[in-house]
Structure formats: structure tokens, C-alpha cells
N, C-alpha and C positions, 0 to 999 in steps of 0.2 A: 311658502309656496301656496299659490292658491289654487283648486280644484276647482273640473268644470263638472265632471261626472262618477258616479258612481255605478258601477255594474257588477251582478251576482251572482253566481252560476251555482244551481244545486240541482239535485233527485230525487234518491228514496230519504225520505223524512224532512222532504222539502220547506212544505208545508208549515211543519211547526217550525221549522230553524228560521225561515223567511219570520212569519210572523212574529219570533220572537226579538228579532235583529229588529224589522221596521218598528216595533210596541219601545225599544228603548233607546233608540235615534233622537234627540234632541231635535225640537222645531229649528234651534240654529244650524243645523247640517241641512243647506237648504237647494242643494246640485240636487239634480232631474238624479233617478235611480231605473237603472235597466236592470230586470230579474227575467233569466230564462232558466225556467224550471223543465227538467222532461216530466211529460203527462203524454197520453194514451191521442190520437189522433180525434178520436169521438169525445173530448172533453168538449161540456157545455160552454160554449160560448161566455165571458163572464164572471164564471162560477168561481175563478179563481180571485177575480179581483172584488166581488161581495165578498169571501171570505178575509181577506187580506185586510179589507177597509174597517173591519170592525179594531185592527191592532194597531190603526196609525190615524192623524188628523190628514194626513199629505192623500191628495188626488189620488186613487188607484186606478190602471186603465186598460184596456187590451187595445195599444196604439192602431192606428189603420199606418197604409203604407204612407212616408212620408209627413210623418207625425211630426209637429214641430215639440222639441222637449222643453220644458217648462220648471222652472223652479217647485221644490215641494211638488212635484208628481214621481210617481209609481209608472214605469212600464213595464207589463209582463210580456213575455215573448208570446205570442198565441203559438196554439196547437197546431203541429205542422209545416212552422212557418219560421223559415233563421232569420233572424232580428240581425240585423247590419248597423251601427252607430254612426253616421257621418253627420258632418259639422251642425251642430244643433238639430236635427233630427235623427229620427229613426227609418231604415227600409225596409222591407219585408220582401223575403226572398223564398221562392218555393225550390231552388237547389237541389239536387242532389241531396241526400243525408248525411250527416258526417260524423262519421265512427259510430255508424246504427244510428243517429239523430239529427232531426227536424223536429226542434228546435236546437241547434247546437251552442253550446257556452263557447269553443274555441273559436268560433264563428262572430256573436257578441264581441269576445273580449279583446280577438285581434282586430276587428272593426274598431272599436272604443281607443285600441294603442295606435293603430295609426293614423285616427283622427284628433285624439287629442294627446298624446305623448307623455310628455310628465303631469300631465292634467289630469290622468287617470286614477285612478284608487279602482280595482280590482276585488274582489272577496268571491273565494271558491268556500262552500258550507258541503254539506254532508250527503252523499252519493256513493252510488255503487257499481260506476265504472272510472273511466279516466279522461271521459271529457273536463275541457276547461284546462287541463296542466299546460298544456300546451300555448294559450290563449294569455294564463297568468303570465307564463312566461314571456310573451312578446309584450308585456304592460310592462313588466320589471326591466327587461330590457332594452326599451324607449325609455325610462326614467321615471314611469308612472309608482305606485306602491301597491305592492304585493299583500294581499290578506289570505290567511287561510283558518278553516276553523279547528279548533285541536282534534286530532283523529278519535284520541280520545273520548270526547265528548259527544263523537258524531254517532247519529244513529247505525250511517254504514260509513266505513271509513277510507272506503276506494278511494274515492275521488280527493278527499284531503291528502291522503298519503300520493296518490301522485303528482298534486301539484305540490307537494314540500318537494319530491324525489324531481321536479321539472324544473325548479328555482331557487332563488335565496330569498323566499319572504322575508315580507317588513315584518311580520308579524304573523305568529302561532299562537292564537286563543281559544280561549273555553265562549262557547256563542255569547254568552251572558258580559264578557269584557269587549267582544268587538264595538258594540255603540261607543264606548266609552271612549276608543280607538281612535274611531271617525270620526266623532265628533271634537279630537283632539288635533285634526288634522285640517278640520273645516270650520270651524267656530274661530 
């Protein structure tokens, strides 16, 4: 099977679990990558994708609306704003909030499943509610693959635990095995 996209949904301890995931992703896992992390509305414009870029060679970027995606890029969801997946780009939707967030992962990830269906690869990381279970679940249910990261390992482990308790993930790892995962999937 070949993959067209990759999409990421995290929260609290966002931050390092992203940058640890992109710093050991193989140059050969070369599908566009959507990360919508919640952060605070007043985040710096940016700030998230200098930080980001110092852990991966791939584009990092805070898409505009209608973004064309790109092989080996990074898109983060901007602040305030639900990131939509349709057919090689991105939308940006100021929506309603869902389930308290703008930027929402269910949002992403059911956009990504029924734009590209078993073309998806999914991965929910480490959070402290239950956005995204819901989202994984319409990815694994189109045929796409399910990631989650071990609750375990997670800084807070809401969000892993409800997307296990929402699906049958492909897979339960420790963050440090997931590159290993995708790129087993996309290489």
C-alpha cells in the first residue's frame, strides 16, 4: 500500500513528542505531514515551526488557507484556526470550536479520512483530553492506519487512552518506535 499523508494530533507535551517523532522520521518517509497541536490563541505566529525545524531536514510551515501540500513538508495547524485536509491541500476554517478547540485533531483527521481513505496513516501522541479519538477512528475506519502513542510514555495520557478506547489501532508504541513504524510503512 502506498501512502499519501500523514497527520498528527497532540497537546500537553506536544511539543517535545512532535519533535521527537519528526528528528527520527527517515528522509525516505517523504508524504506532506499535518500536525495540529492545541496552543493558547495569542501564540506567536511561527514560533512553533522555528522551533520544530531545528528537529527535522523537511519544510516546516504554518500553511495559509489553500496551501498546496508538498512532499517532505511540515504543516502545523495555526492558532485558532481548524486545518481541513482536501485532496492535496490544506483549508483553514475559523468554525465553531470542537470539543473546546480551534484548532481541532477530529477535524484534521476526519478531513484526511475522507479525502484520502486508506491513504492515510493517522498518529494521536500525548494529550490531556480526547480530541482526535474520534478522527482516528474515521481513518481506521475508511482503511487508512491507526497510530497511537503508548499512554504509557505519554506525558498526559488522555488523549492516547481515548483514541485506544475509540479504535483498533495498527499500532501502540513507545514515541521513540513510531518513526520506525512509518517509515516501515512508507519506505
Amino acid at each position: 500500500m502506498e501512502y499519501d499523508i500523514i497527520v498528527i494530533g497532540t497537546s500537553w507535551g506536544g511539543l517535545s513528542a512532535v519533535s521527537t517523532l519528526l528528528a527520527g522520521l527517515d528522509d525516505a518517509v517523504r508524504q506532506p505531514i499535518v500536525v495540529v497541536q492545541h496552543r493558547s490563541v495569542d501564540s506567536e505566529e511561527g514560533a512553533l515551526a522555528r522551533l520544530l525545524s531545528h528537529h527535522t531536514s523537511r519544510v516546516v510551515c504554518d500553511p495559509n488557507d489553500k496551501t498546496e501540500l508538498e512532499p517532505n513538508h511540515v504543516y502545523l495547524g495555526p492558532s485558532d484556526y481548524h486545518v481541513l485536509v482536501e485532496h492535496g491541500r490544506v483549508a483553514l476554517s475559523t468554525d465553531e470550536p470542537v470539543r473546546f478547540a480551534r484548532p481541532s485533531i477530529d477535524v484534521l483527521f476526519e478531513s484526511a479520512a475522507d479525502a484520502y481513505g486508506e491513504r492515510a496513516i493517522g498518529i494521536v501522541l500525548t494529550g490531556a483530553n480526547d480530541d482526535g479519538a474520534r478522527g482516528l477512528a474515521r481513518i481506521k475506519e475508511l482503511g487508512g492506519v491507526a497510530i497511537v502513542q503508548d499512554p504509557g510514555t505519554s506525558e498526559r495520557r488522555t488523549m492516547p487512552d481515548a483514541a485506544i478506547a475509540a479504535t483498533n489501532a495498527d499500532a501502540i508504541l513507545g514515541l521513540d518506535e513510531i518513526p520506525k513504524f512509518v517509515y516501515g510503512l512508507c519506505a
